[in-house]
MOPAC internal coordinates of N, CA, C and O (Angstrom, degrees):
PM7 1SCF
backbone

  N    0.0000 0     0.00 0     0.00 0    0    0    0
  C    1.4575 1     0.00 0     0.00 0    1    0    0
  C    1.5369 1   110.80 1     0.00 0    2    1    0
  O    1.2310 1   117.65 1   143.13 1    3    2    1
  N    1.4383 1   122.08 1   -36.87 1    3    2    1
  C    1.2807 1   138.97 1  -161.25 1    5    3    2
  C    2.0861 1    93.79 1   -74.58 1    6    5    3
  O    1.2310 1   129.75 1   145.35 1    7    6    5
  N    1.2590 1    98.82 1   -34.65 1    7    6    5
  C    1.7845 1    94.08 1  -165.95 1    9    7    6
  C    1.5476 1    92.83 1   -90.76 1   10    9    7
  O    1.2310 1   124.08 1   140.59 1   11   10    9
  N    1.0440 1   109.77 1   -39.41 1   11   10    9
  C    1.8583 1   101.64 1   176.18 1   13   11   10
  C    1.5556 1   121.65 1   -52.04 1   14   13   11
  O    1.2310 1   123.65 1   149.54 1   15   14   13
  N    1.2871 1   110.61 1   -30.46 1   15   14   13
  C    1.8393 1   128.19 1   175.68 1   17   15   14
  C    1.8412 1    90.55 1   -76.37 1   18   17   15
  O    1.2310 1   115.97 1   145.06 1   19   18   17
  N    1.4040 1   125.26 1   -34.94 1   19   18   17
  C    1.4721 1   116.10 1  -159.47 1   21   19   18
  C    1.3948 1   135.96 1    92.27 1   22   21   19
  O    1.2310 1   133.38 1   172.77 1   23   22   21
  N    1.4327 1    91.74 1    -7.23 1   23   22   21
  C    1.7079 1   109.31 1   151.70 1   25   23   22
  C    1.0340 1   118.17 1   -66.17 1   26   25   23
  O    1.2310 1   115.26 1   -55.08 1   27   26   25
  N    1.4745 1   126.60 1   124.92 1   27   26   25
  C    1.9828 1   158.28 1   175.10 1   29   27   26
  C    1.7906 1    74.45 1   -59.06 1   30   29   27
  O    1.2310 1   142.61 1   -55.31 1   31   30   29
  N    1.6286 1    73.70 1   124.69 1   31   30   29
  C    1.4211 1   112.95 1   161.70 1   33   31   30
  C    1.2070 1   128.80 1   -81.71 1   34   33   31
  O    1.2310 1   121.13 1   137.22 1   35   34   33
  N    1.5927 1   115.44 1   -42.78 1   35   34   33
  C    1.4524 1   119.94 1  -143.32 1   37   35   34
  C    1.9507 1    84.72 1  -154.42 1   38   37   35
  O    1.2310 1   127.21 1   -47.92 1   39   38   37
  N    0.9857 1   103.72 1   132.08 1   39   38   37
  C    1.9676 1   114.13 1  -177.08 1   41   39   38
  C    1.2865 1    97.52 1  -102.02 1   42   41   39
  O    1.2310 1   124.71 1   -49.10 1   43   42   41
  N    1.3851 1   108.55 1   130.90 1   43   42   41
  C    1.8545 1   105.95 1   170.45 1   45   43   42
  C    1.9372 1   101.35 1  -135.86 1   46   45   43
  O    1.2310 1   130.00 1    10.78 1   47   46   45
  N    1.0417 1    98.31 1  -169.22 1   47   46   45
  C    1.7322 1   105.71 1  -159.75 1   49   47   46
  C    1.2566 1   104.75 1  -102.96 1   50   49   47
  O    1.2310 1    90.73 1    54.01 1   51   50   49
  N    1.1072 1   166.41 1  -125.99 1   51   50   49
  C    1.2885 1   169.11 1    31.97 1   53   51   50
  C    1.5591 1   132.58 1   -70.63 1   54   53   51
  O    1.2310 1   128.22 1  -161.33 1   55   54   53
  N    1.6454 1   101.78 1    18.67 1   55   54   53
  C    1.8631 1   112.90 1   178.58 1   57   55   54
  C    1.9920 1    89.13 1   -73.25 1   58   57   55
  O    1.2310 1   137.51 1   -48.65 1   59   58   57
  N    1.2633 1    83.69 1   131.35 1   59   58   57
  C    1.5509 1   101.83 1  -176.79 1   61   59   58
  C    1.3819 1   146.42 1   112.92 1   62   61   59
  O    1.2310 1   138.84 1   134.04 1   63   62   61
  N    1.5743 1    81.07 1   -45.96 1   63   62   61
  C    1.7796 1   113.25 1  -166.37 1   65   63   62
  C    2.2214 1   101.67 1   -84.92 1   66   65   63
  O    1.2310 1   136.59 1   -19.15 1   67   66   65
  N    1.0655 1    85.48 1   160.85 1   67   66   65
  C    1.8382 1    99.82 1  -179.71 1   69   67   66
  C    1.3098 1    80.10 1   -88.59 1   70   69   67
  O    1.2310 1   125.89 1   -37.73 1   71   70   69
  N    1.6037 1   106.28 1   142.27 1   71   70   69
  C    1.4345 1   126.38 1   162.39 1   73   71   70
  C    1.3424 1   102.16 1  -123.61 1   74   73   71
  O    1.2310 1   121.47 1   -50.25 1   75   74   73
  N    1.3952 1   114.80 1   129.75 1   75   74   73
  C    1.4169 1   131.15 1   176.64 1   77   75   74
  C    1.4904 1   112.37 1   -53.97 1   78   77   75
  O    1.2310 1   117.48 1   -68.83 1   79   78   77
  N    1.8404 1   122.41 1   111.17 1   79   78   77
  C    1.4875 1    94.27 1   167.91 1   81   79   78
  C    1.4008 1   109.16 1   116.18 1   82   81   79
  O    1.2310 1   130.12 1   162.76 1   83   82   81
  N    1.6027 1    98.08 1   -17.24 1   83   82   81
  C    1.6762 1   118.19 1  -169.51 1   85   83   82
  C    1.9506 1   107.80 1   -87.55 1   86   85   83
  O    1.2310 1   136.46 1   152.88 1   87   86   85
  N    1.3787 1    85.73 1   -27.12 1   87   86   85
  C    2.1642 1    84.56 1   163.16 1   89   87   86
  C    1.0131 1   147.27 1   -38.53 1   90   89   87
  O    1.2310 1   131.94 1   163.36 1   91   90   89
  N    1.1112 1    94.54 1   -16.64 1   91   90   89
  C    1.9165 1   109.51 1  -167.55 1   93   91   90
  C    1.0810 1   107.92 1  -111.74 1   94   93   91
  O    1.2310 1   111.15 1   -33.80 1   95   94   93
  N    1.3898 1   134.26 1   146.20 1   95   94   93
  C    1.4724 1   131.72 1  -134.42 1   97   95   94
  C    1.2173 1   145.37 1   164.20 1   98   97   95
  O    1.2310 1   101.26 1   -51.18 1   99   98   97
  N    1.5274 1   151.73 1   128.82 1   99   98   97
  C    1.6524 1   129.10 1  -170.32 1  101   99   98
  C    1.1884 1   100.80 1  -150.43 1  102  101   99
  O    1.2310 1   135.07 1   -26.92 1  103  102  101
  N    1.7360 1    88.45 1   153.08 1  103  102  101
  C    1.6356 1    99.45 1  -162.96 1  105  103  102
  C    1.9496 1   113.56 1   -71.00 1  106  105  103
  O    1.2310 1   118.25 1   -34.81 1  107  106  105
  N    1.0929 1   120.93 1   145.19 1  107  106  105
  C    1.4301 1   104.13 1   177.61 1  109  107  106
  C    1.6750 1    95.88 1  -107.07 1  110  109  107
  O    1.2310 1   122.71 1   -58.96 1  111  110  109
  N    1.2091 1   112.41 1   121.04 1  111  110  109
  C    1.3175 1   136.26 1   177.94 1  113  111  110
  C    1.6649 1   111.60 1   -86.50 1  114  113  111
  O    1.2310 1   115.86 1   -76.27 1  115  114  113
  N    1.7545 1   125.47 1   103.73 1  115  114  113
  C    0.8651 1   114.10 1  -166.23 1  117  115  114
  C    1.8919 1    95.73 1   -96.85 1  118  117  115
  O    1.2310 1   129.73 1   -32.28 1  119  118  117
  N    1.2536 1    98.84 1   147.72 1  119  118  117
  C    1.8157 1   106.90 1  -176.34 1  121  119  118
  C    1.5351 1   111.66 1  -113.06 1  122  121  119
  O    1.2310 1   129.89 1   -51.94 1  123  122  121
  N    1.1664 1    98.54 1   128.06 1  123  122  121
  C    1.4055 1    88.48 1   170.17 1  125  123  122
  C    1.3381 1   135.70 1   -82.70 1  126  125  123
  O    1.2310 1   106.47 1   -49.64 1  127  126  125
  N    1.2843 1   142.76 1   130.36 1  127  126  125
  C    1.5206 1   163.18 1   177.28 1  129  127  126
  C    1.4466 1   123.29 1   -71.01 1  130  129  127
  O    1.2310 1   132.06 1   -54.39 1  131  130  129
  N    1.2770 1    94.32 1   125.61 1  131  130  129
  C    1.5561 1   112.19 1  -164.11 1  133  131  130
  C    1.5214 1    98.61 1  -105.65 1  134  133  131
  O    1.2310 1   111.87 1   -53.68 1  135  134  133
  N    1.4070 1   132.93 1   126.32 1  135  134  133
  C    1.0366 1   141.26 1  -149.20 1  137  135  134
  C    1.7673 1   100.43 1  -100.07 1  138  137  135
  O    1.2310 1   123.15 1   -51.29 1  139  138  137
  N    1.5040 1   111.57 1   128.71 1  139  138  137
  C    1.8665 1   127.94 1  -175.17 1  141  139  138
  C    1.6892 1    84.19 1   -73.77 1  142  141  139
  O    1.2310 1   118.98 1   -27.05 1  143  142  141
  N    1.4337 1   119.55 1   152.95 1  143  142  141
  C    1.4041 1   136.27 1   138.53 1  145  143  142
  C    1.5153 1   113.74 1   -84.65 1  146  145  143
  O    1.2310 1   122.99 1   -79.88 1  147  146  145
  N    1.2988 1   111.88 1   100.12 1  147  146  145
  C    1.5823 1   104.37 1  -179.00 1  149  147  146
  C    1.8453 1   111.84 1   -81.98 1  150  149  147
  O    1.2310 1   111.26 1   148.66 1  151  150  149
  N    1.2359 1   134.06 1   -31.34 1  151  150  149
  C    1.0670 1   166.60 1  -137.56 1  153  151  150
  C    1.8439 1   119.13 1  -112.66 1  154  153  151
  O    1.2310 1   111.06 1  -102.49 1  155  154  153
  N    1.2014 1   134.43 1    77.51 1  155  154  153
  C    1.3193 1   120.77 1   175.58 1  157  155  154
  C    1.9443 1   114.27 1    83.71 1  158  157  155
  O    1.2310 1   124.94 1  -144.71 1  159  158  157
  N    1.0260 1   108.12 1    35.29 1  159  158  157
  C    1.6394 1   143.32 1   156.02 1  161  159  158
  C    1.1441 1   115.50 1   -61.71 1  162  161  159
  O    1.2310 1   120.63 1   -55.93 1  163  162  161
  N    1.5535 1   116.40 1   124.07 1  163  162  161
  C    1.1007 1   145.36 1  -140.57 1  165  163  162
  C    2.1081 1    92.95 1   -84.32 1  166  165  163
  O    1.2310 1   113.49 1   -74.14 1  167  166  165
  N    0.9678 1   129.92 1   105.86 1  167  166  165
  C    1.4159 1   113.59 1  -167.01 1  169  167  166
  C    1.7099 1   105.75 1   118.14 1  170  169  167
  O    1.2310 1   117.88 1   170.07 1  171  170  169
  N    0.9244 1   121.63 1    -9.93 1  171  170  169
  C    2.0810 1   123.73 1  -165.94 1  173  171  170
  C    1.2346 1   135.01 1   110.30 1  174  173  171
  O    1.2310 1   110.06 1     4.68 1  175  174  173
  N    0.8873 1   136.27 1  -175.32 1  175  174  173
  C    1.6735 1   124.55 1  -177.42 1  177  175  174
  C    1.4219 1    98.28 1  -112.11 1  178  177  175
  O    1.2310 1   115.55 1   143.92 1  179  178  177
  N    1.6070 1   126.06 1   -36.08 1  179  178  177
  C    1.8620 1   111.40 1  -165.15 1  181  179  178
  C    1.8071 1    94.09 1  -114.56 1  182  181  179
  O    1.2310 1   134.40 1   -91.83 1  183  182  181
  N    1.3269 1    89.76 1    88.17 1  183  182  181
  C    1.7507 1   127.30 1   171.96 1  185  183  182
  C    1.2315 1   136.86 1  -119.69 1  186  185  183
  O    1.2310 1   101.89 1  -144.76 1  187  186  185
  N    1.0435 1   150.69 1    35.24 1  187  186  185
  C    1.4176 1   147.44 1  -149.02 1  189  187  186
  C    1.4745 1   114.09 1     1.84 1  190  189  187
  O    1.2310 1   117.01 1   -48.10 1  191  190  189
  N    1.4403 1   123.29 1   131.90 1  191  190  189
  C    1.1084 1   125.92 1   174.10 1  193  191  190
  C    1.3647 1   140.51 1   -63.61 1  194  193  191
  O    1.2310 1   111.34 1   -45.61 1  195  194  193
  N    1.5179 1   133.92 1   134.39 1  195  194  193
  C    1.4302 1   112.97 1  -157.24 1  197  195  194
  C    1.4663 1    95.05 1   -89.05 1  198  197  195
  O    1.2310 1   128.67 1   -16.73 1  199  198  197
  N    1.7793 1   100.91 1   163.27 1  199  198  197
  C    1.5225 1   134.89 1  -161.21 1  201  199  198
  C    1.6421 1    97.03 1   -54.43 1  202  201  199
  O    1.2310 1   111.88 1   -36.76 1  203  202  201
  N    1.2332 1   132.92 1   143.24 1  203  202  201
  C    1.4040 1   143.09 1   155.02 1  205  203  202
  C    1.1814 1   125.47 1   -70.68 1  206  205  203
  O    1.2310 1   124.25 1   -51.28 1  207  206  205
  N    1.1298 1   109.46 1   128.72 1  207  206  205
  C    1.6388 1   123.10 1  -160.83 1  209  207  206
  C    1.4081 1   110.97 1  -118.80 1  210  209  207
  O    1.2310 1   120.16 1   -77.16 1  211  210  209
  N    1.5335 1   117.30 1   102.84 1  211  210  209
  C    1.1513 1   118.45 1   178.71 1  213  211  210
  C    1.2121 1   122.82 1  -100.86 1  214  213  211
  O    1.2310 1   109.49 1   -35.20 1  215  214  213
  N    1.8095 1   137.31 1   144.80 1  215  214  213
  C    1.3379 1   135.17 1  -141.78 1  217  215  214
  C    1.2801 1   104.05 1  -114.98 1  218  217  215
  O    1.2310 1   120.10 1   180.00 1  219  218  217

């Protein structure tokens, strides 16, 4: 009755298997982070913070 409505019967995994559709794709490029001094800055503390510089 359950597959005639179109409700999944039976749950399966897909670690392993080709999934149709799964080709398409982008690389995630992790960057490394250069750490702000918020705290005791050469110039004052209520300064706008300088720009972030990623490596």
């Amino acid at each position: 009755m359950m597959k005639k409505f179109g409700i999944p019967v039976g749950f399966d995994s897909t670690k392993g298997k080709p999934v149709a559709g799964n080709d398409v794709g982008a690389v995630r490029k992790v960057t490394k982070r250069q750490p702000r001094q918020y705290m005791n800055r050469r110039g004052g503390f209520n300064r706008p913070l300088p720009a972030e510089v990623n490596r």
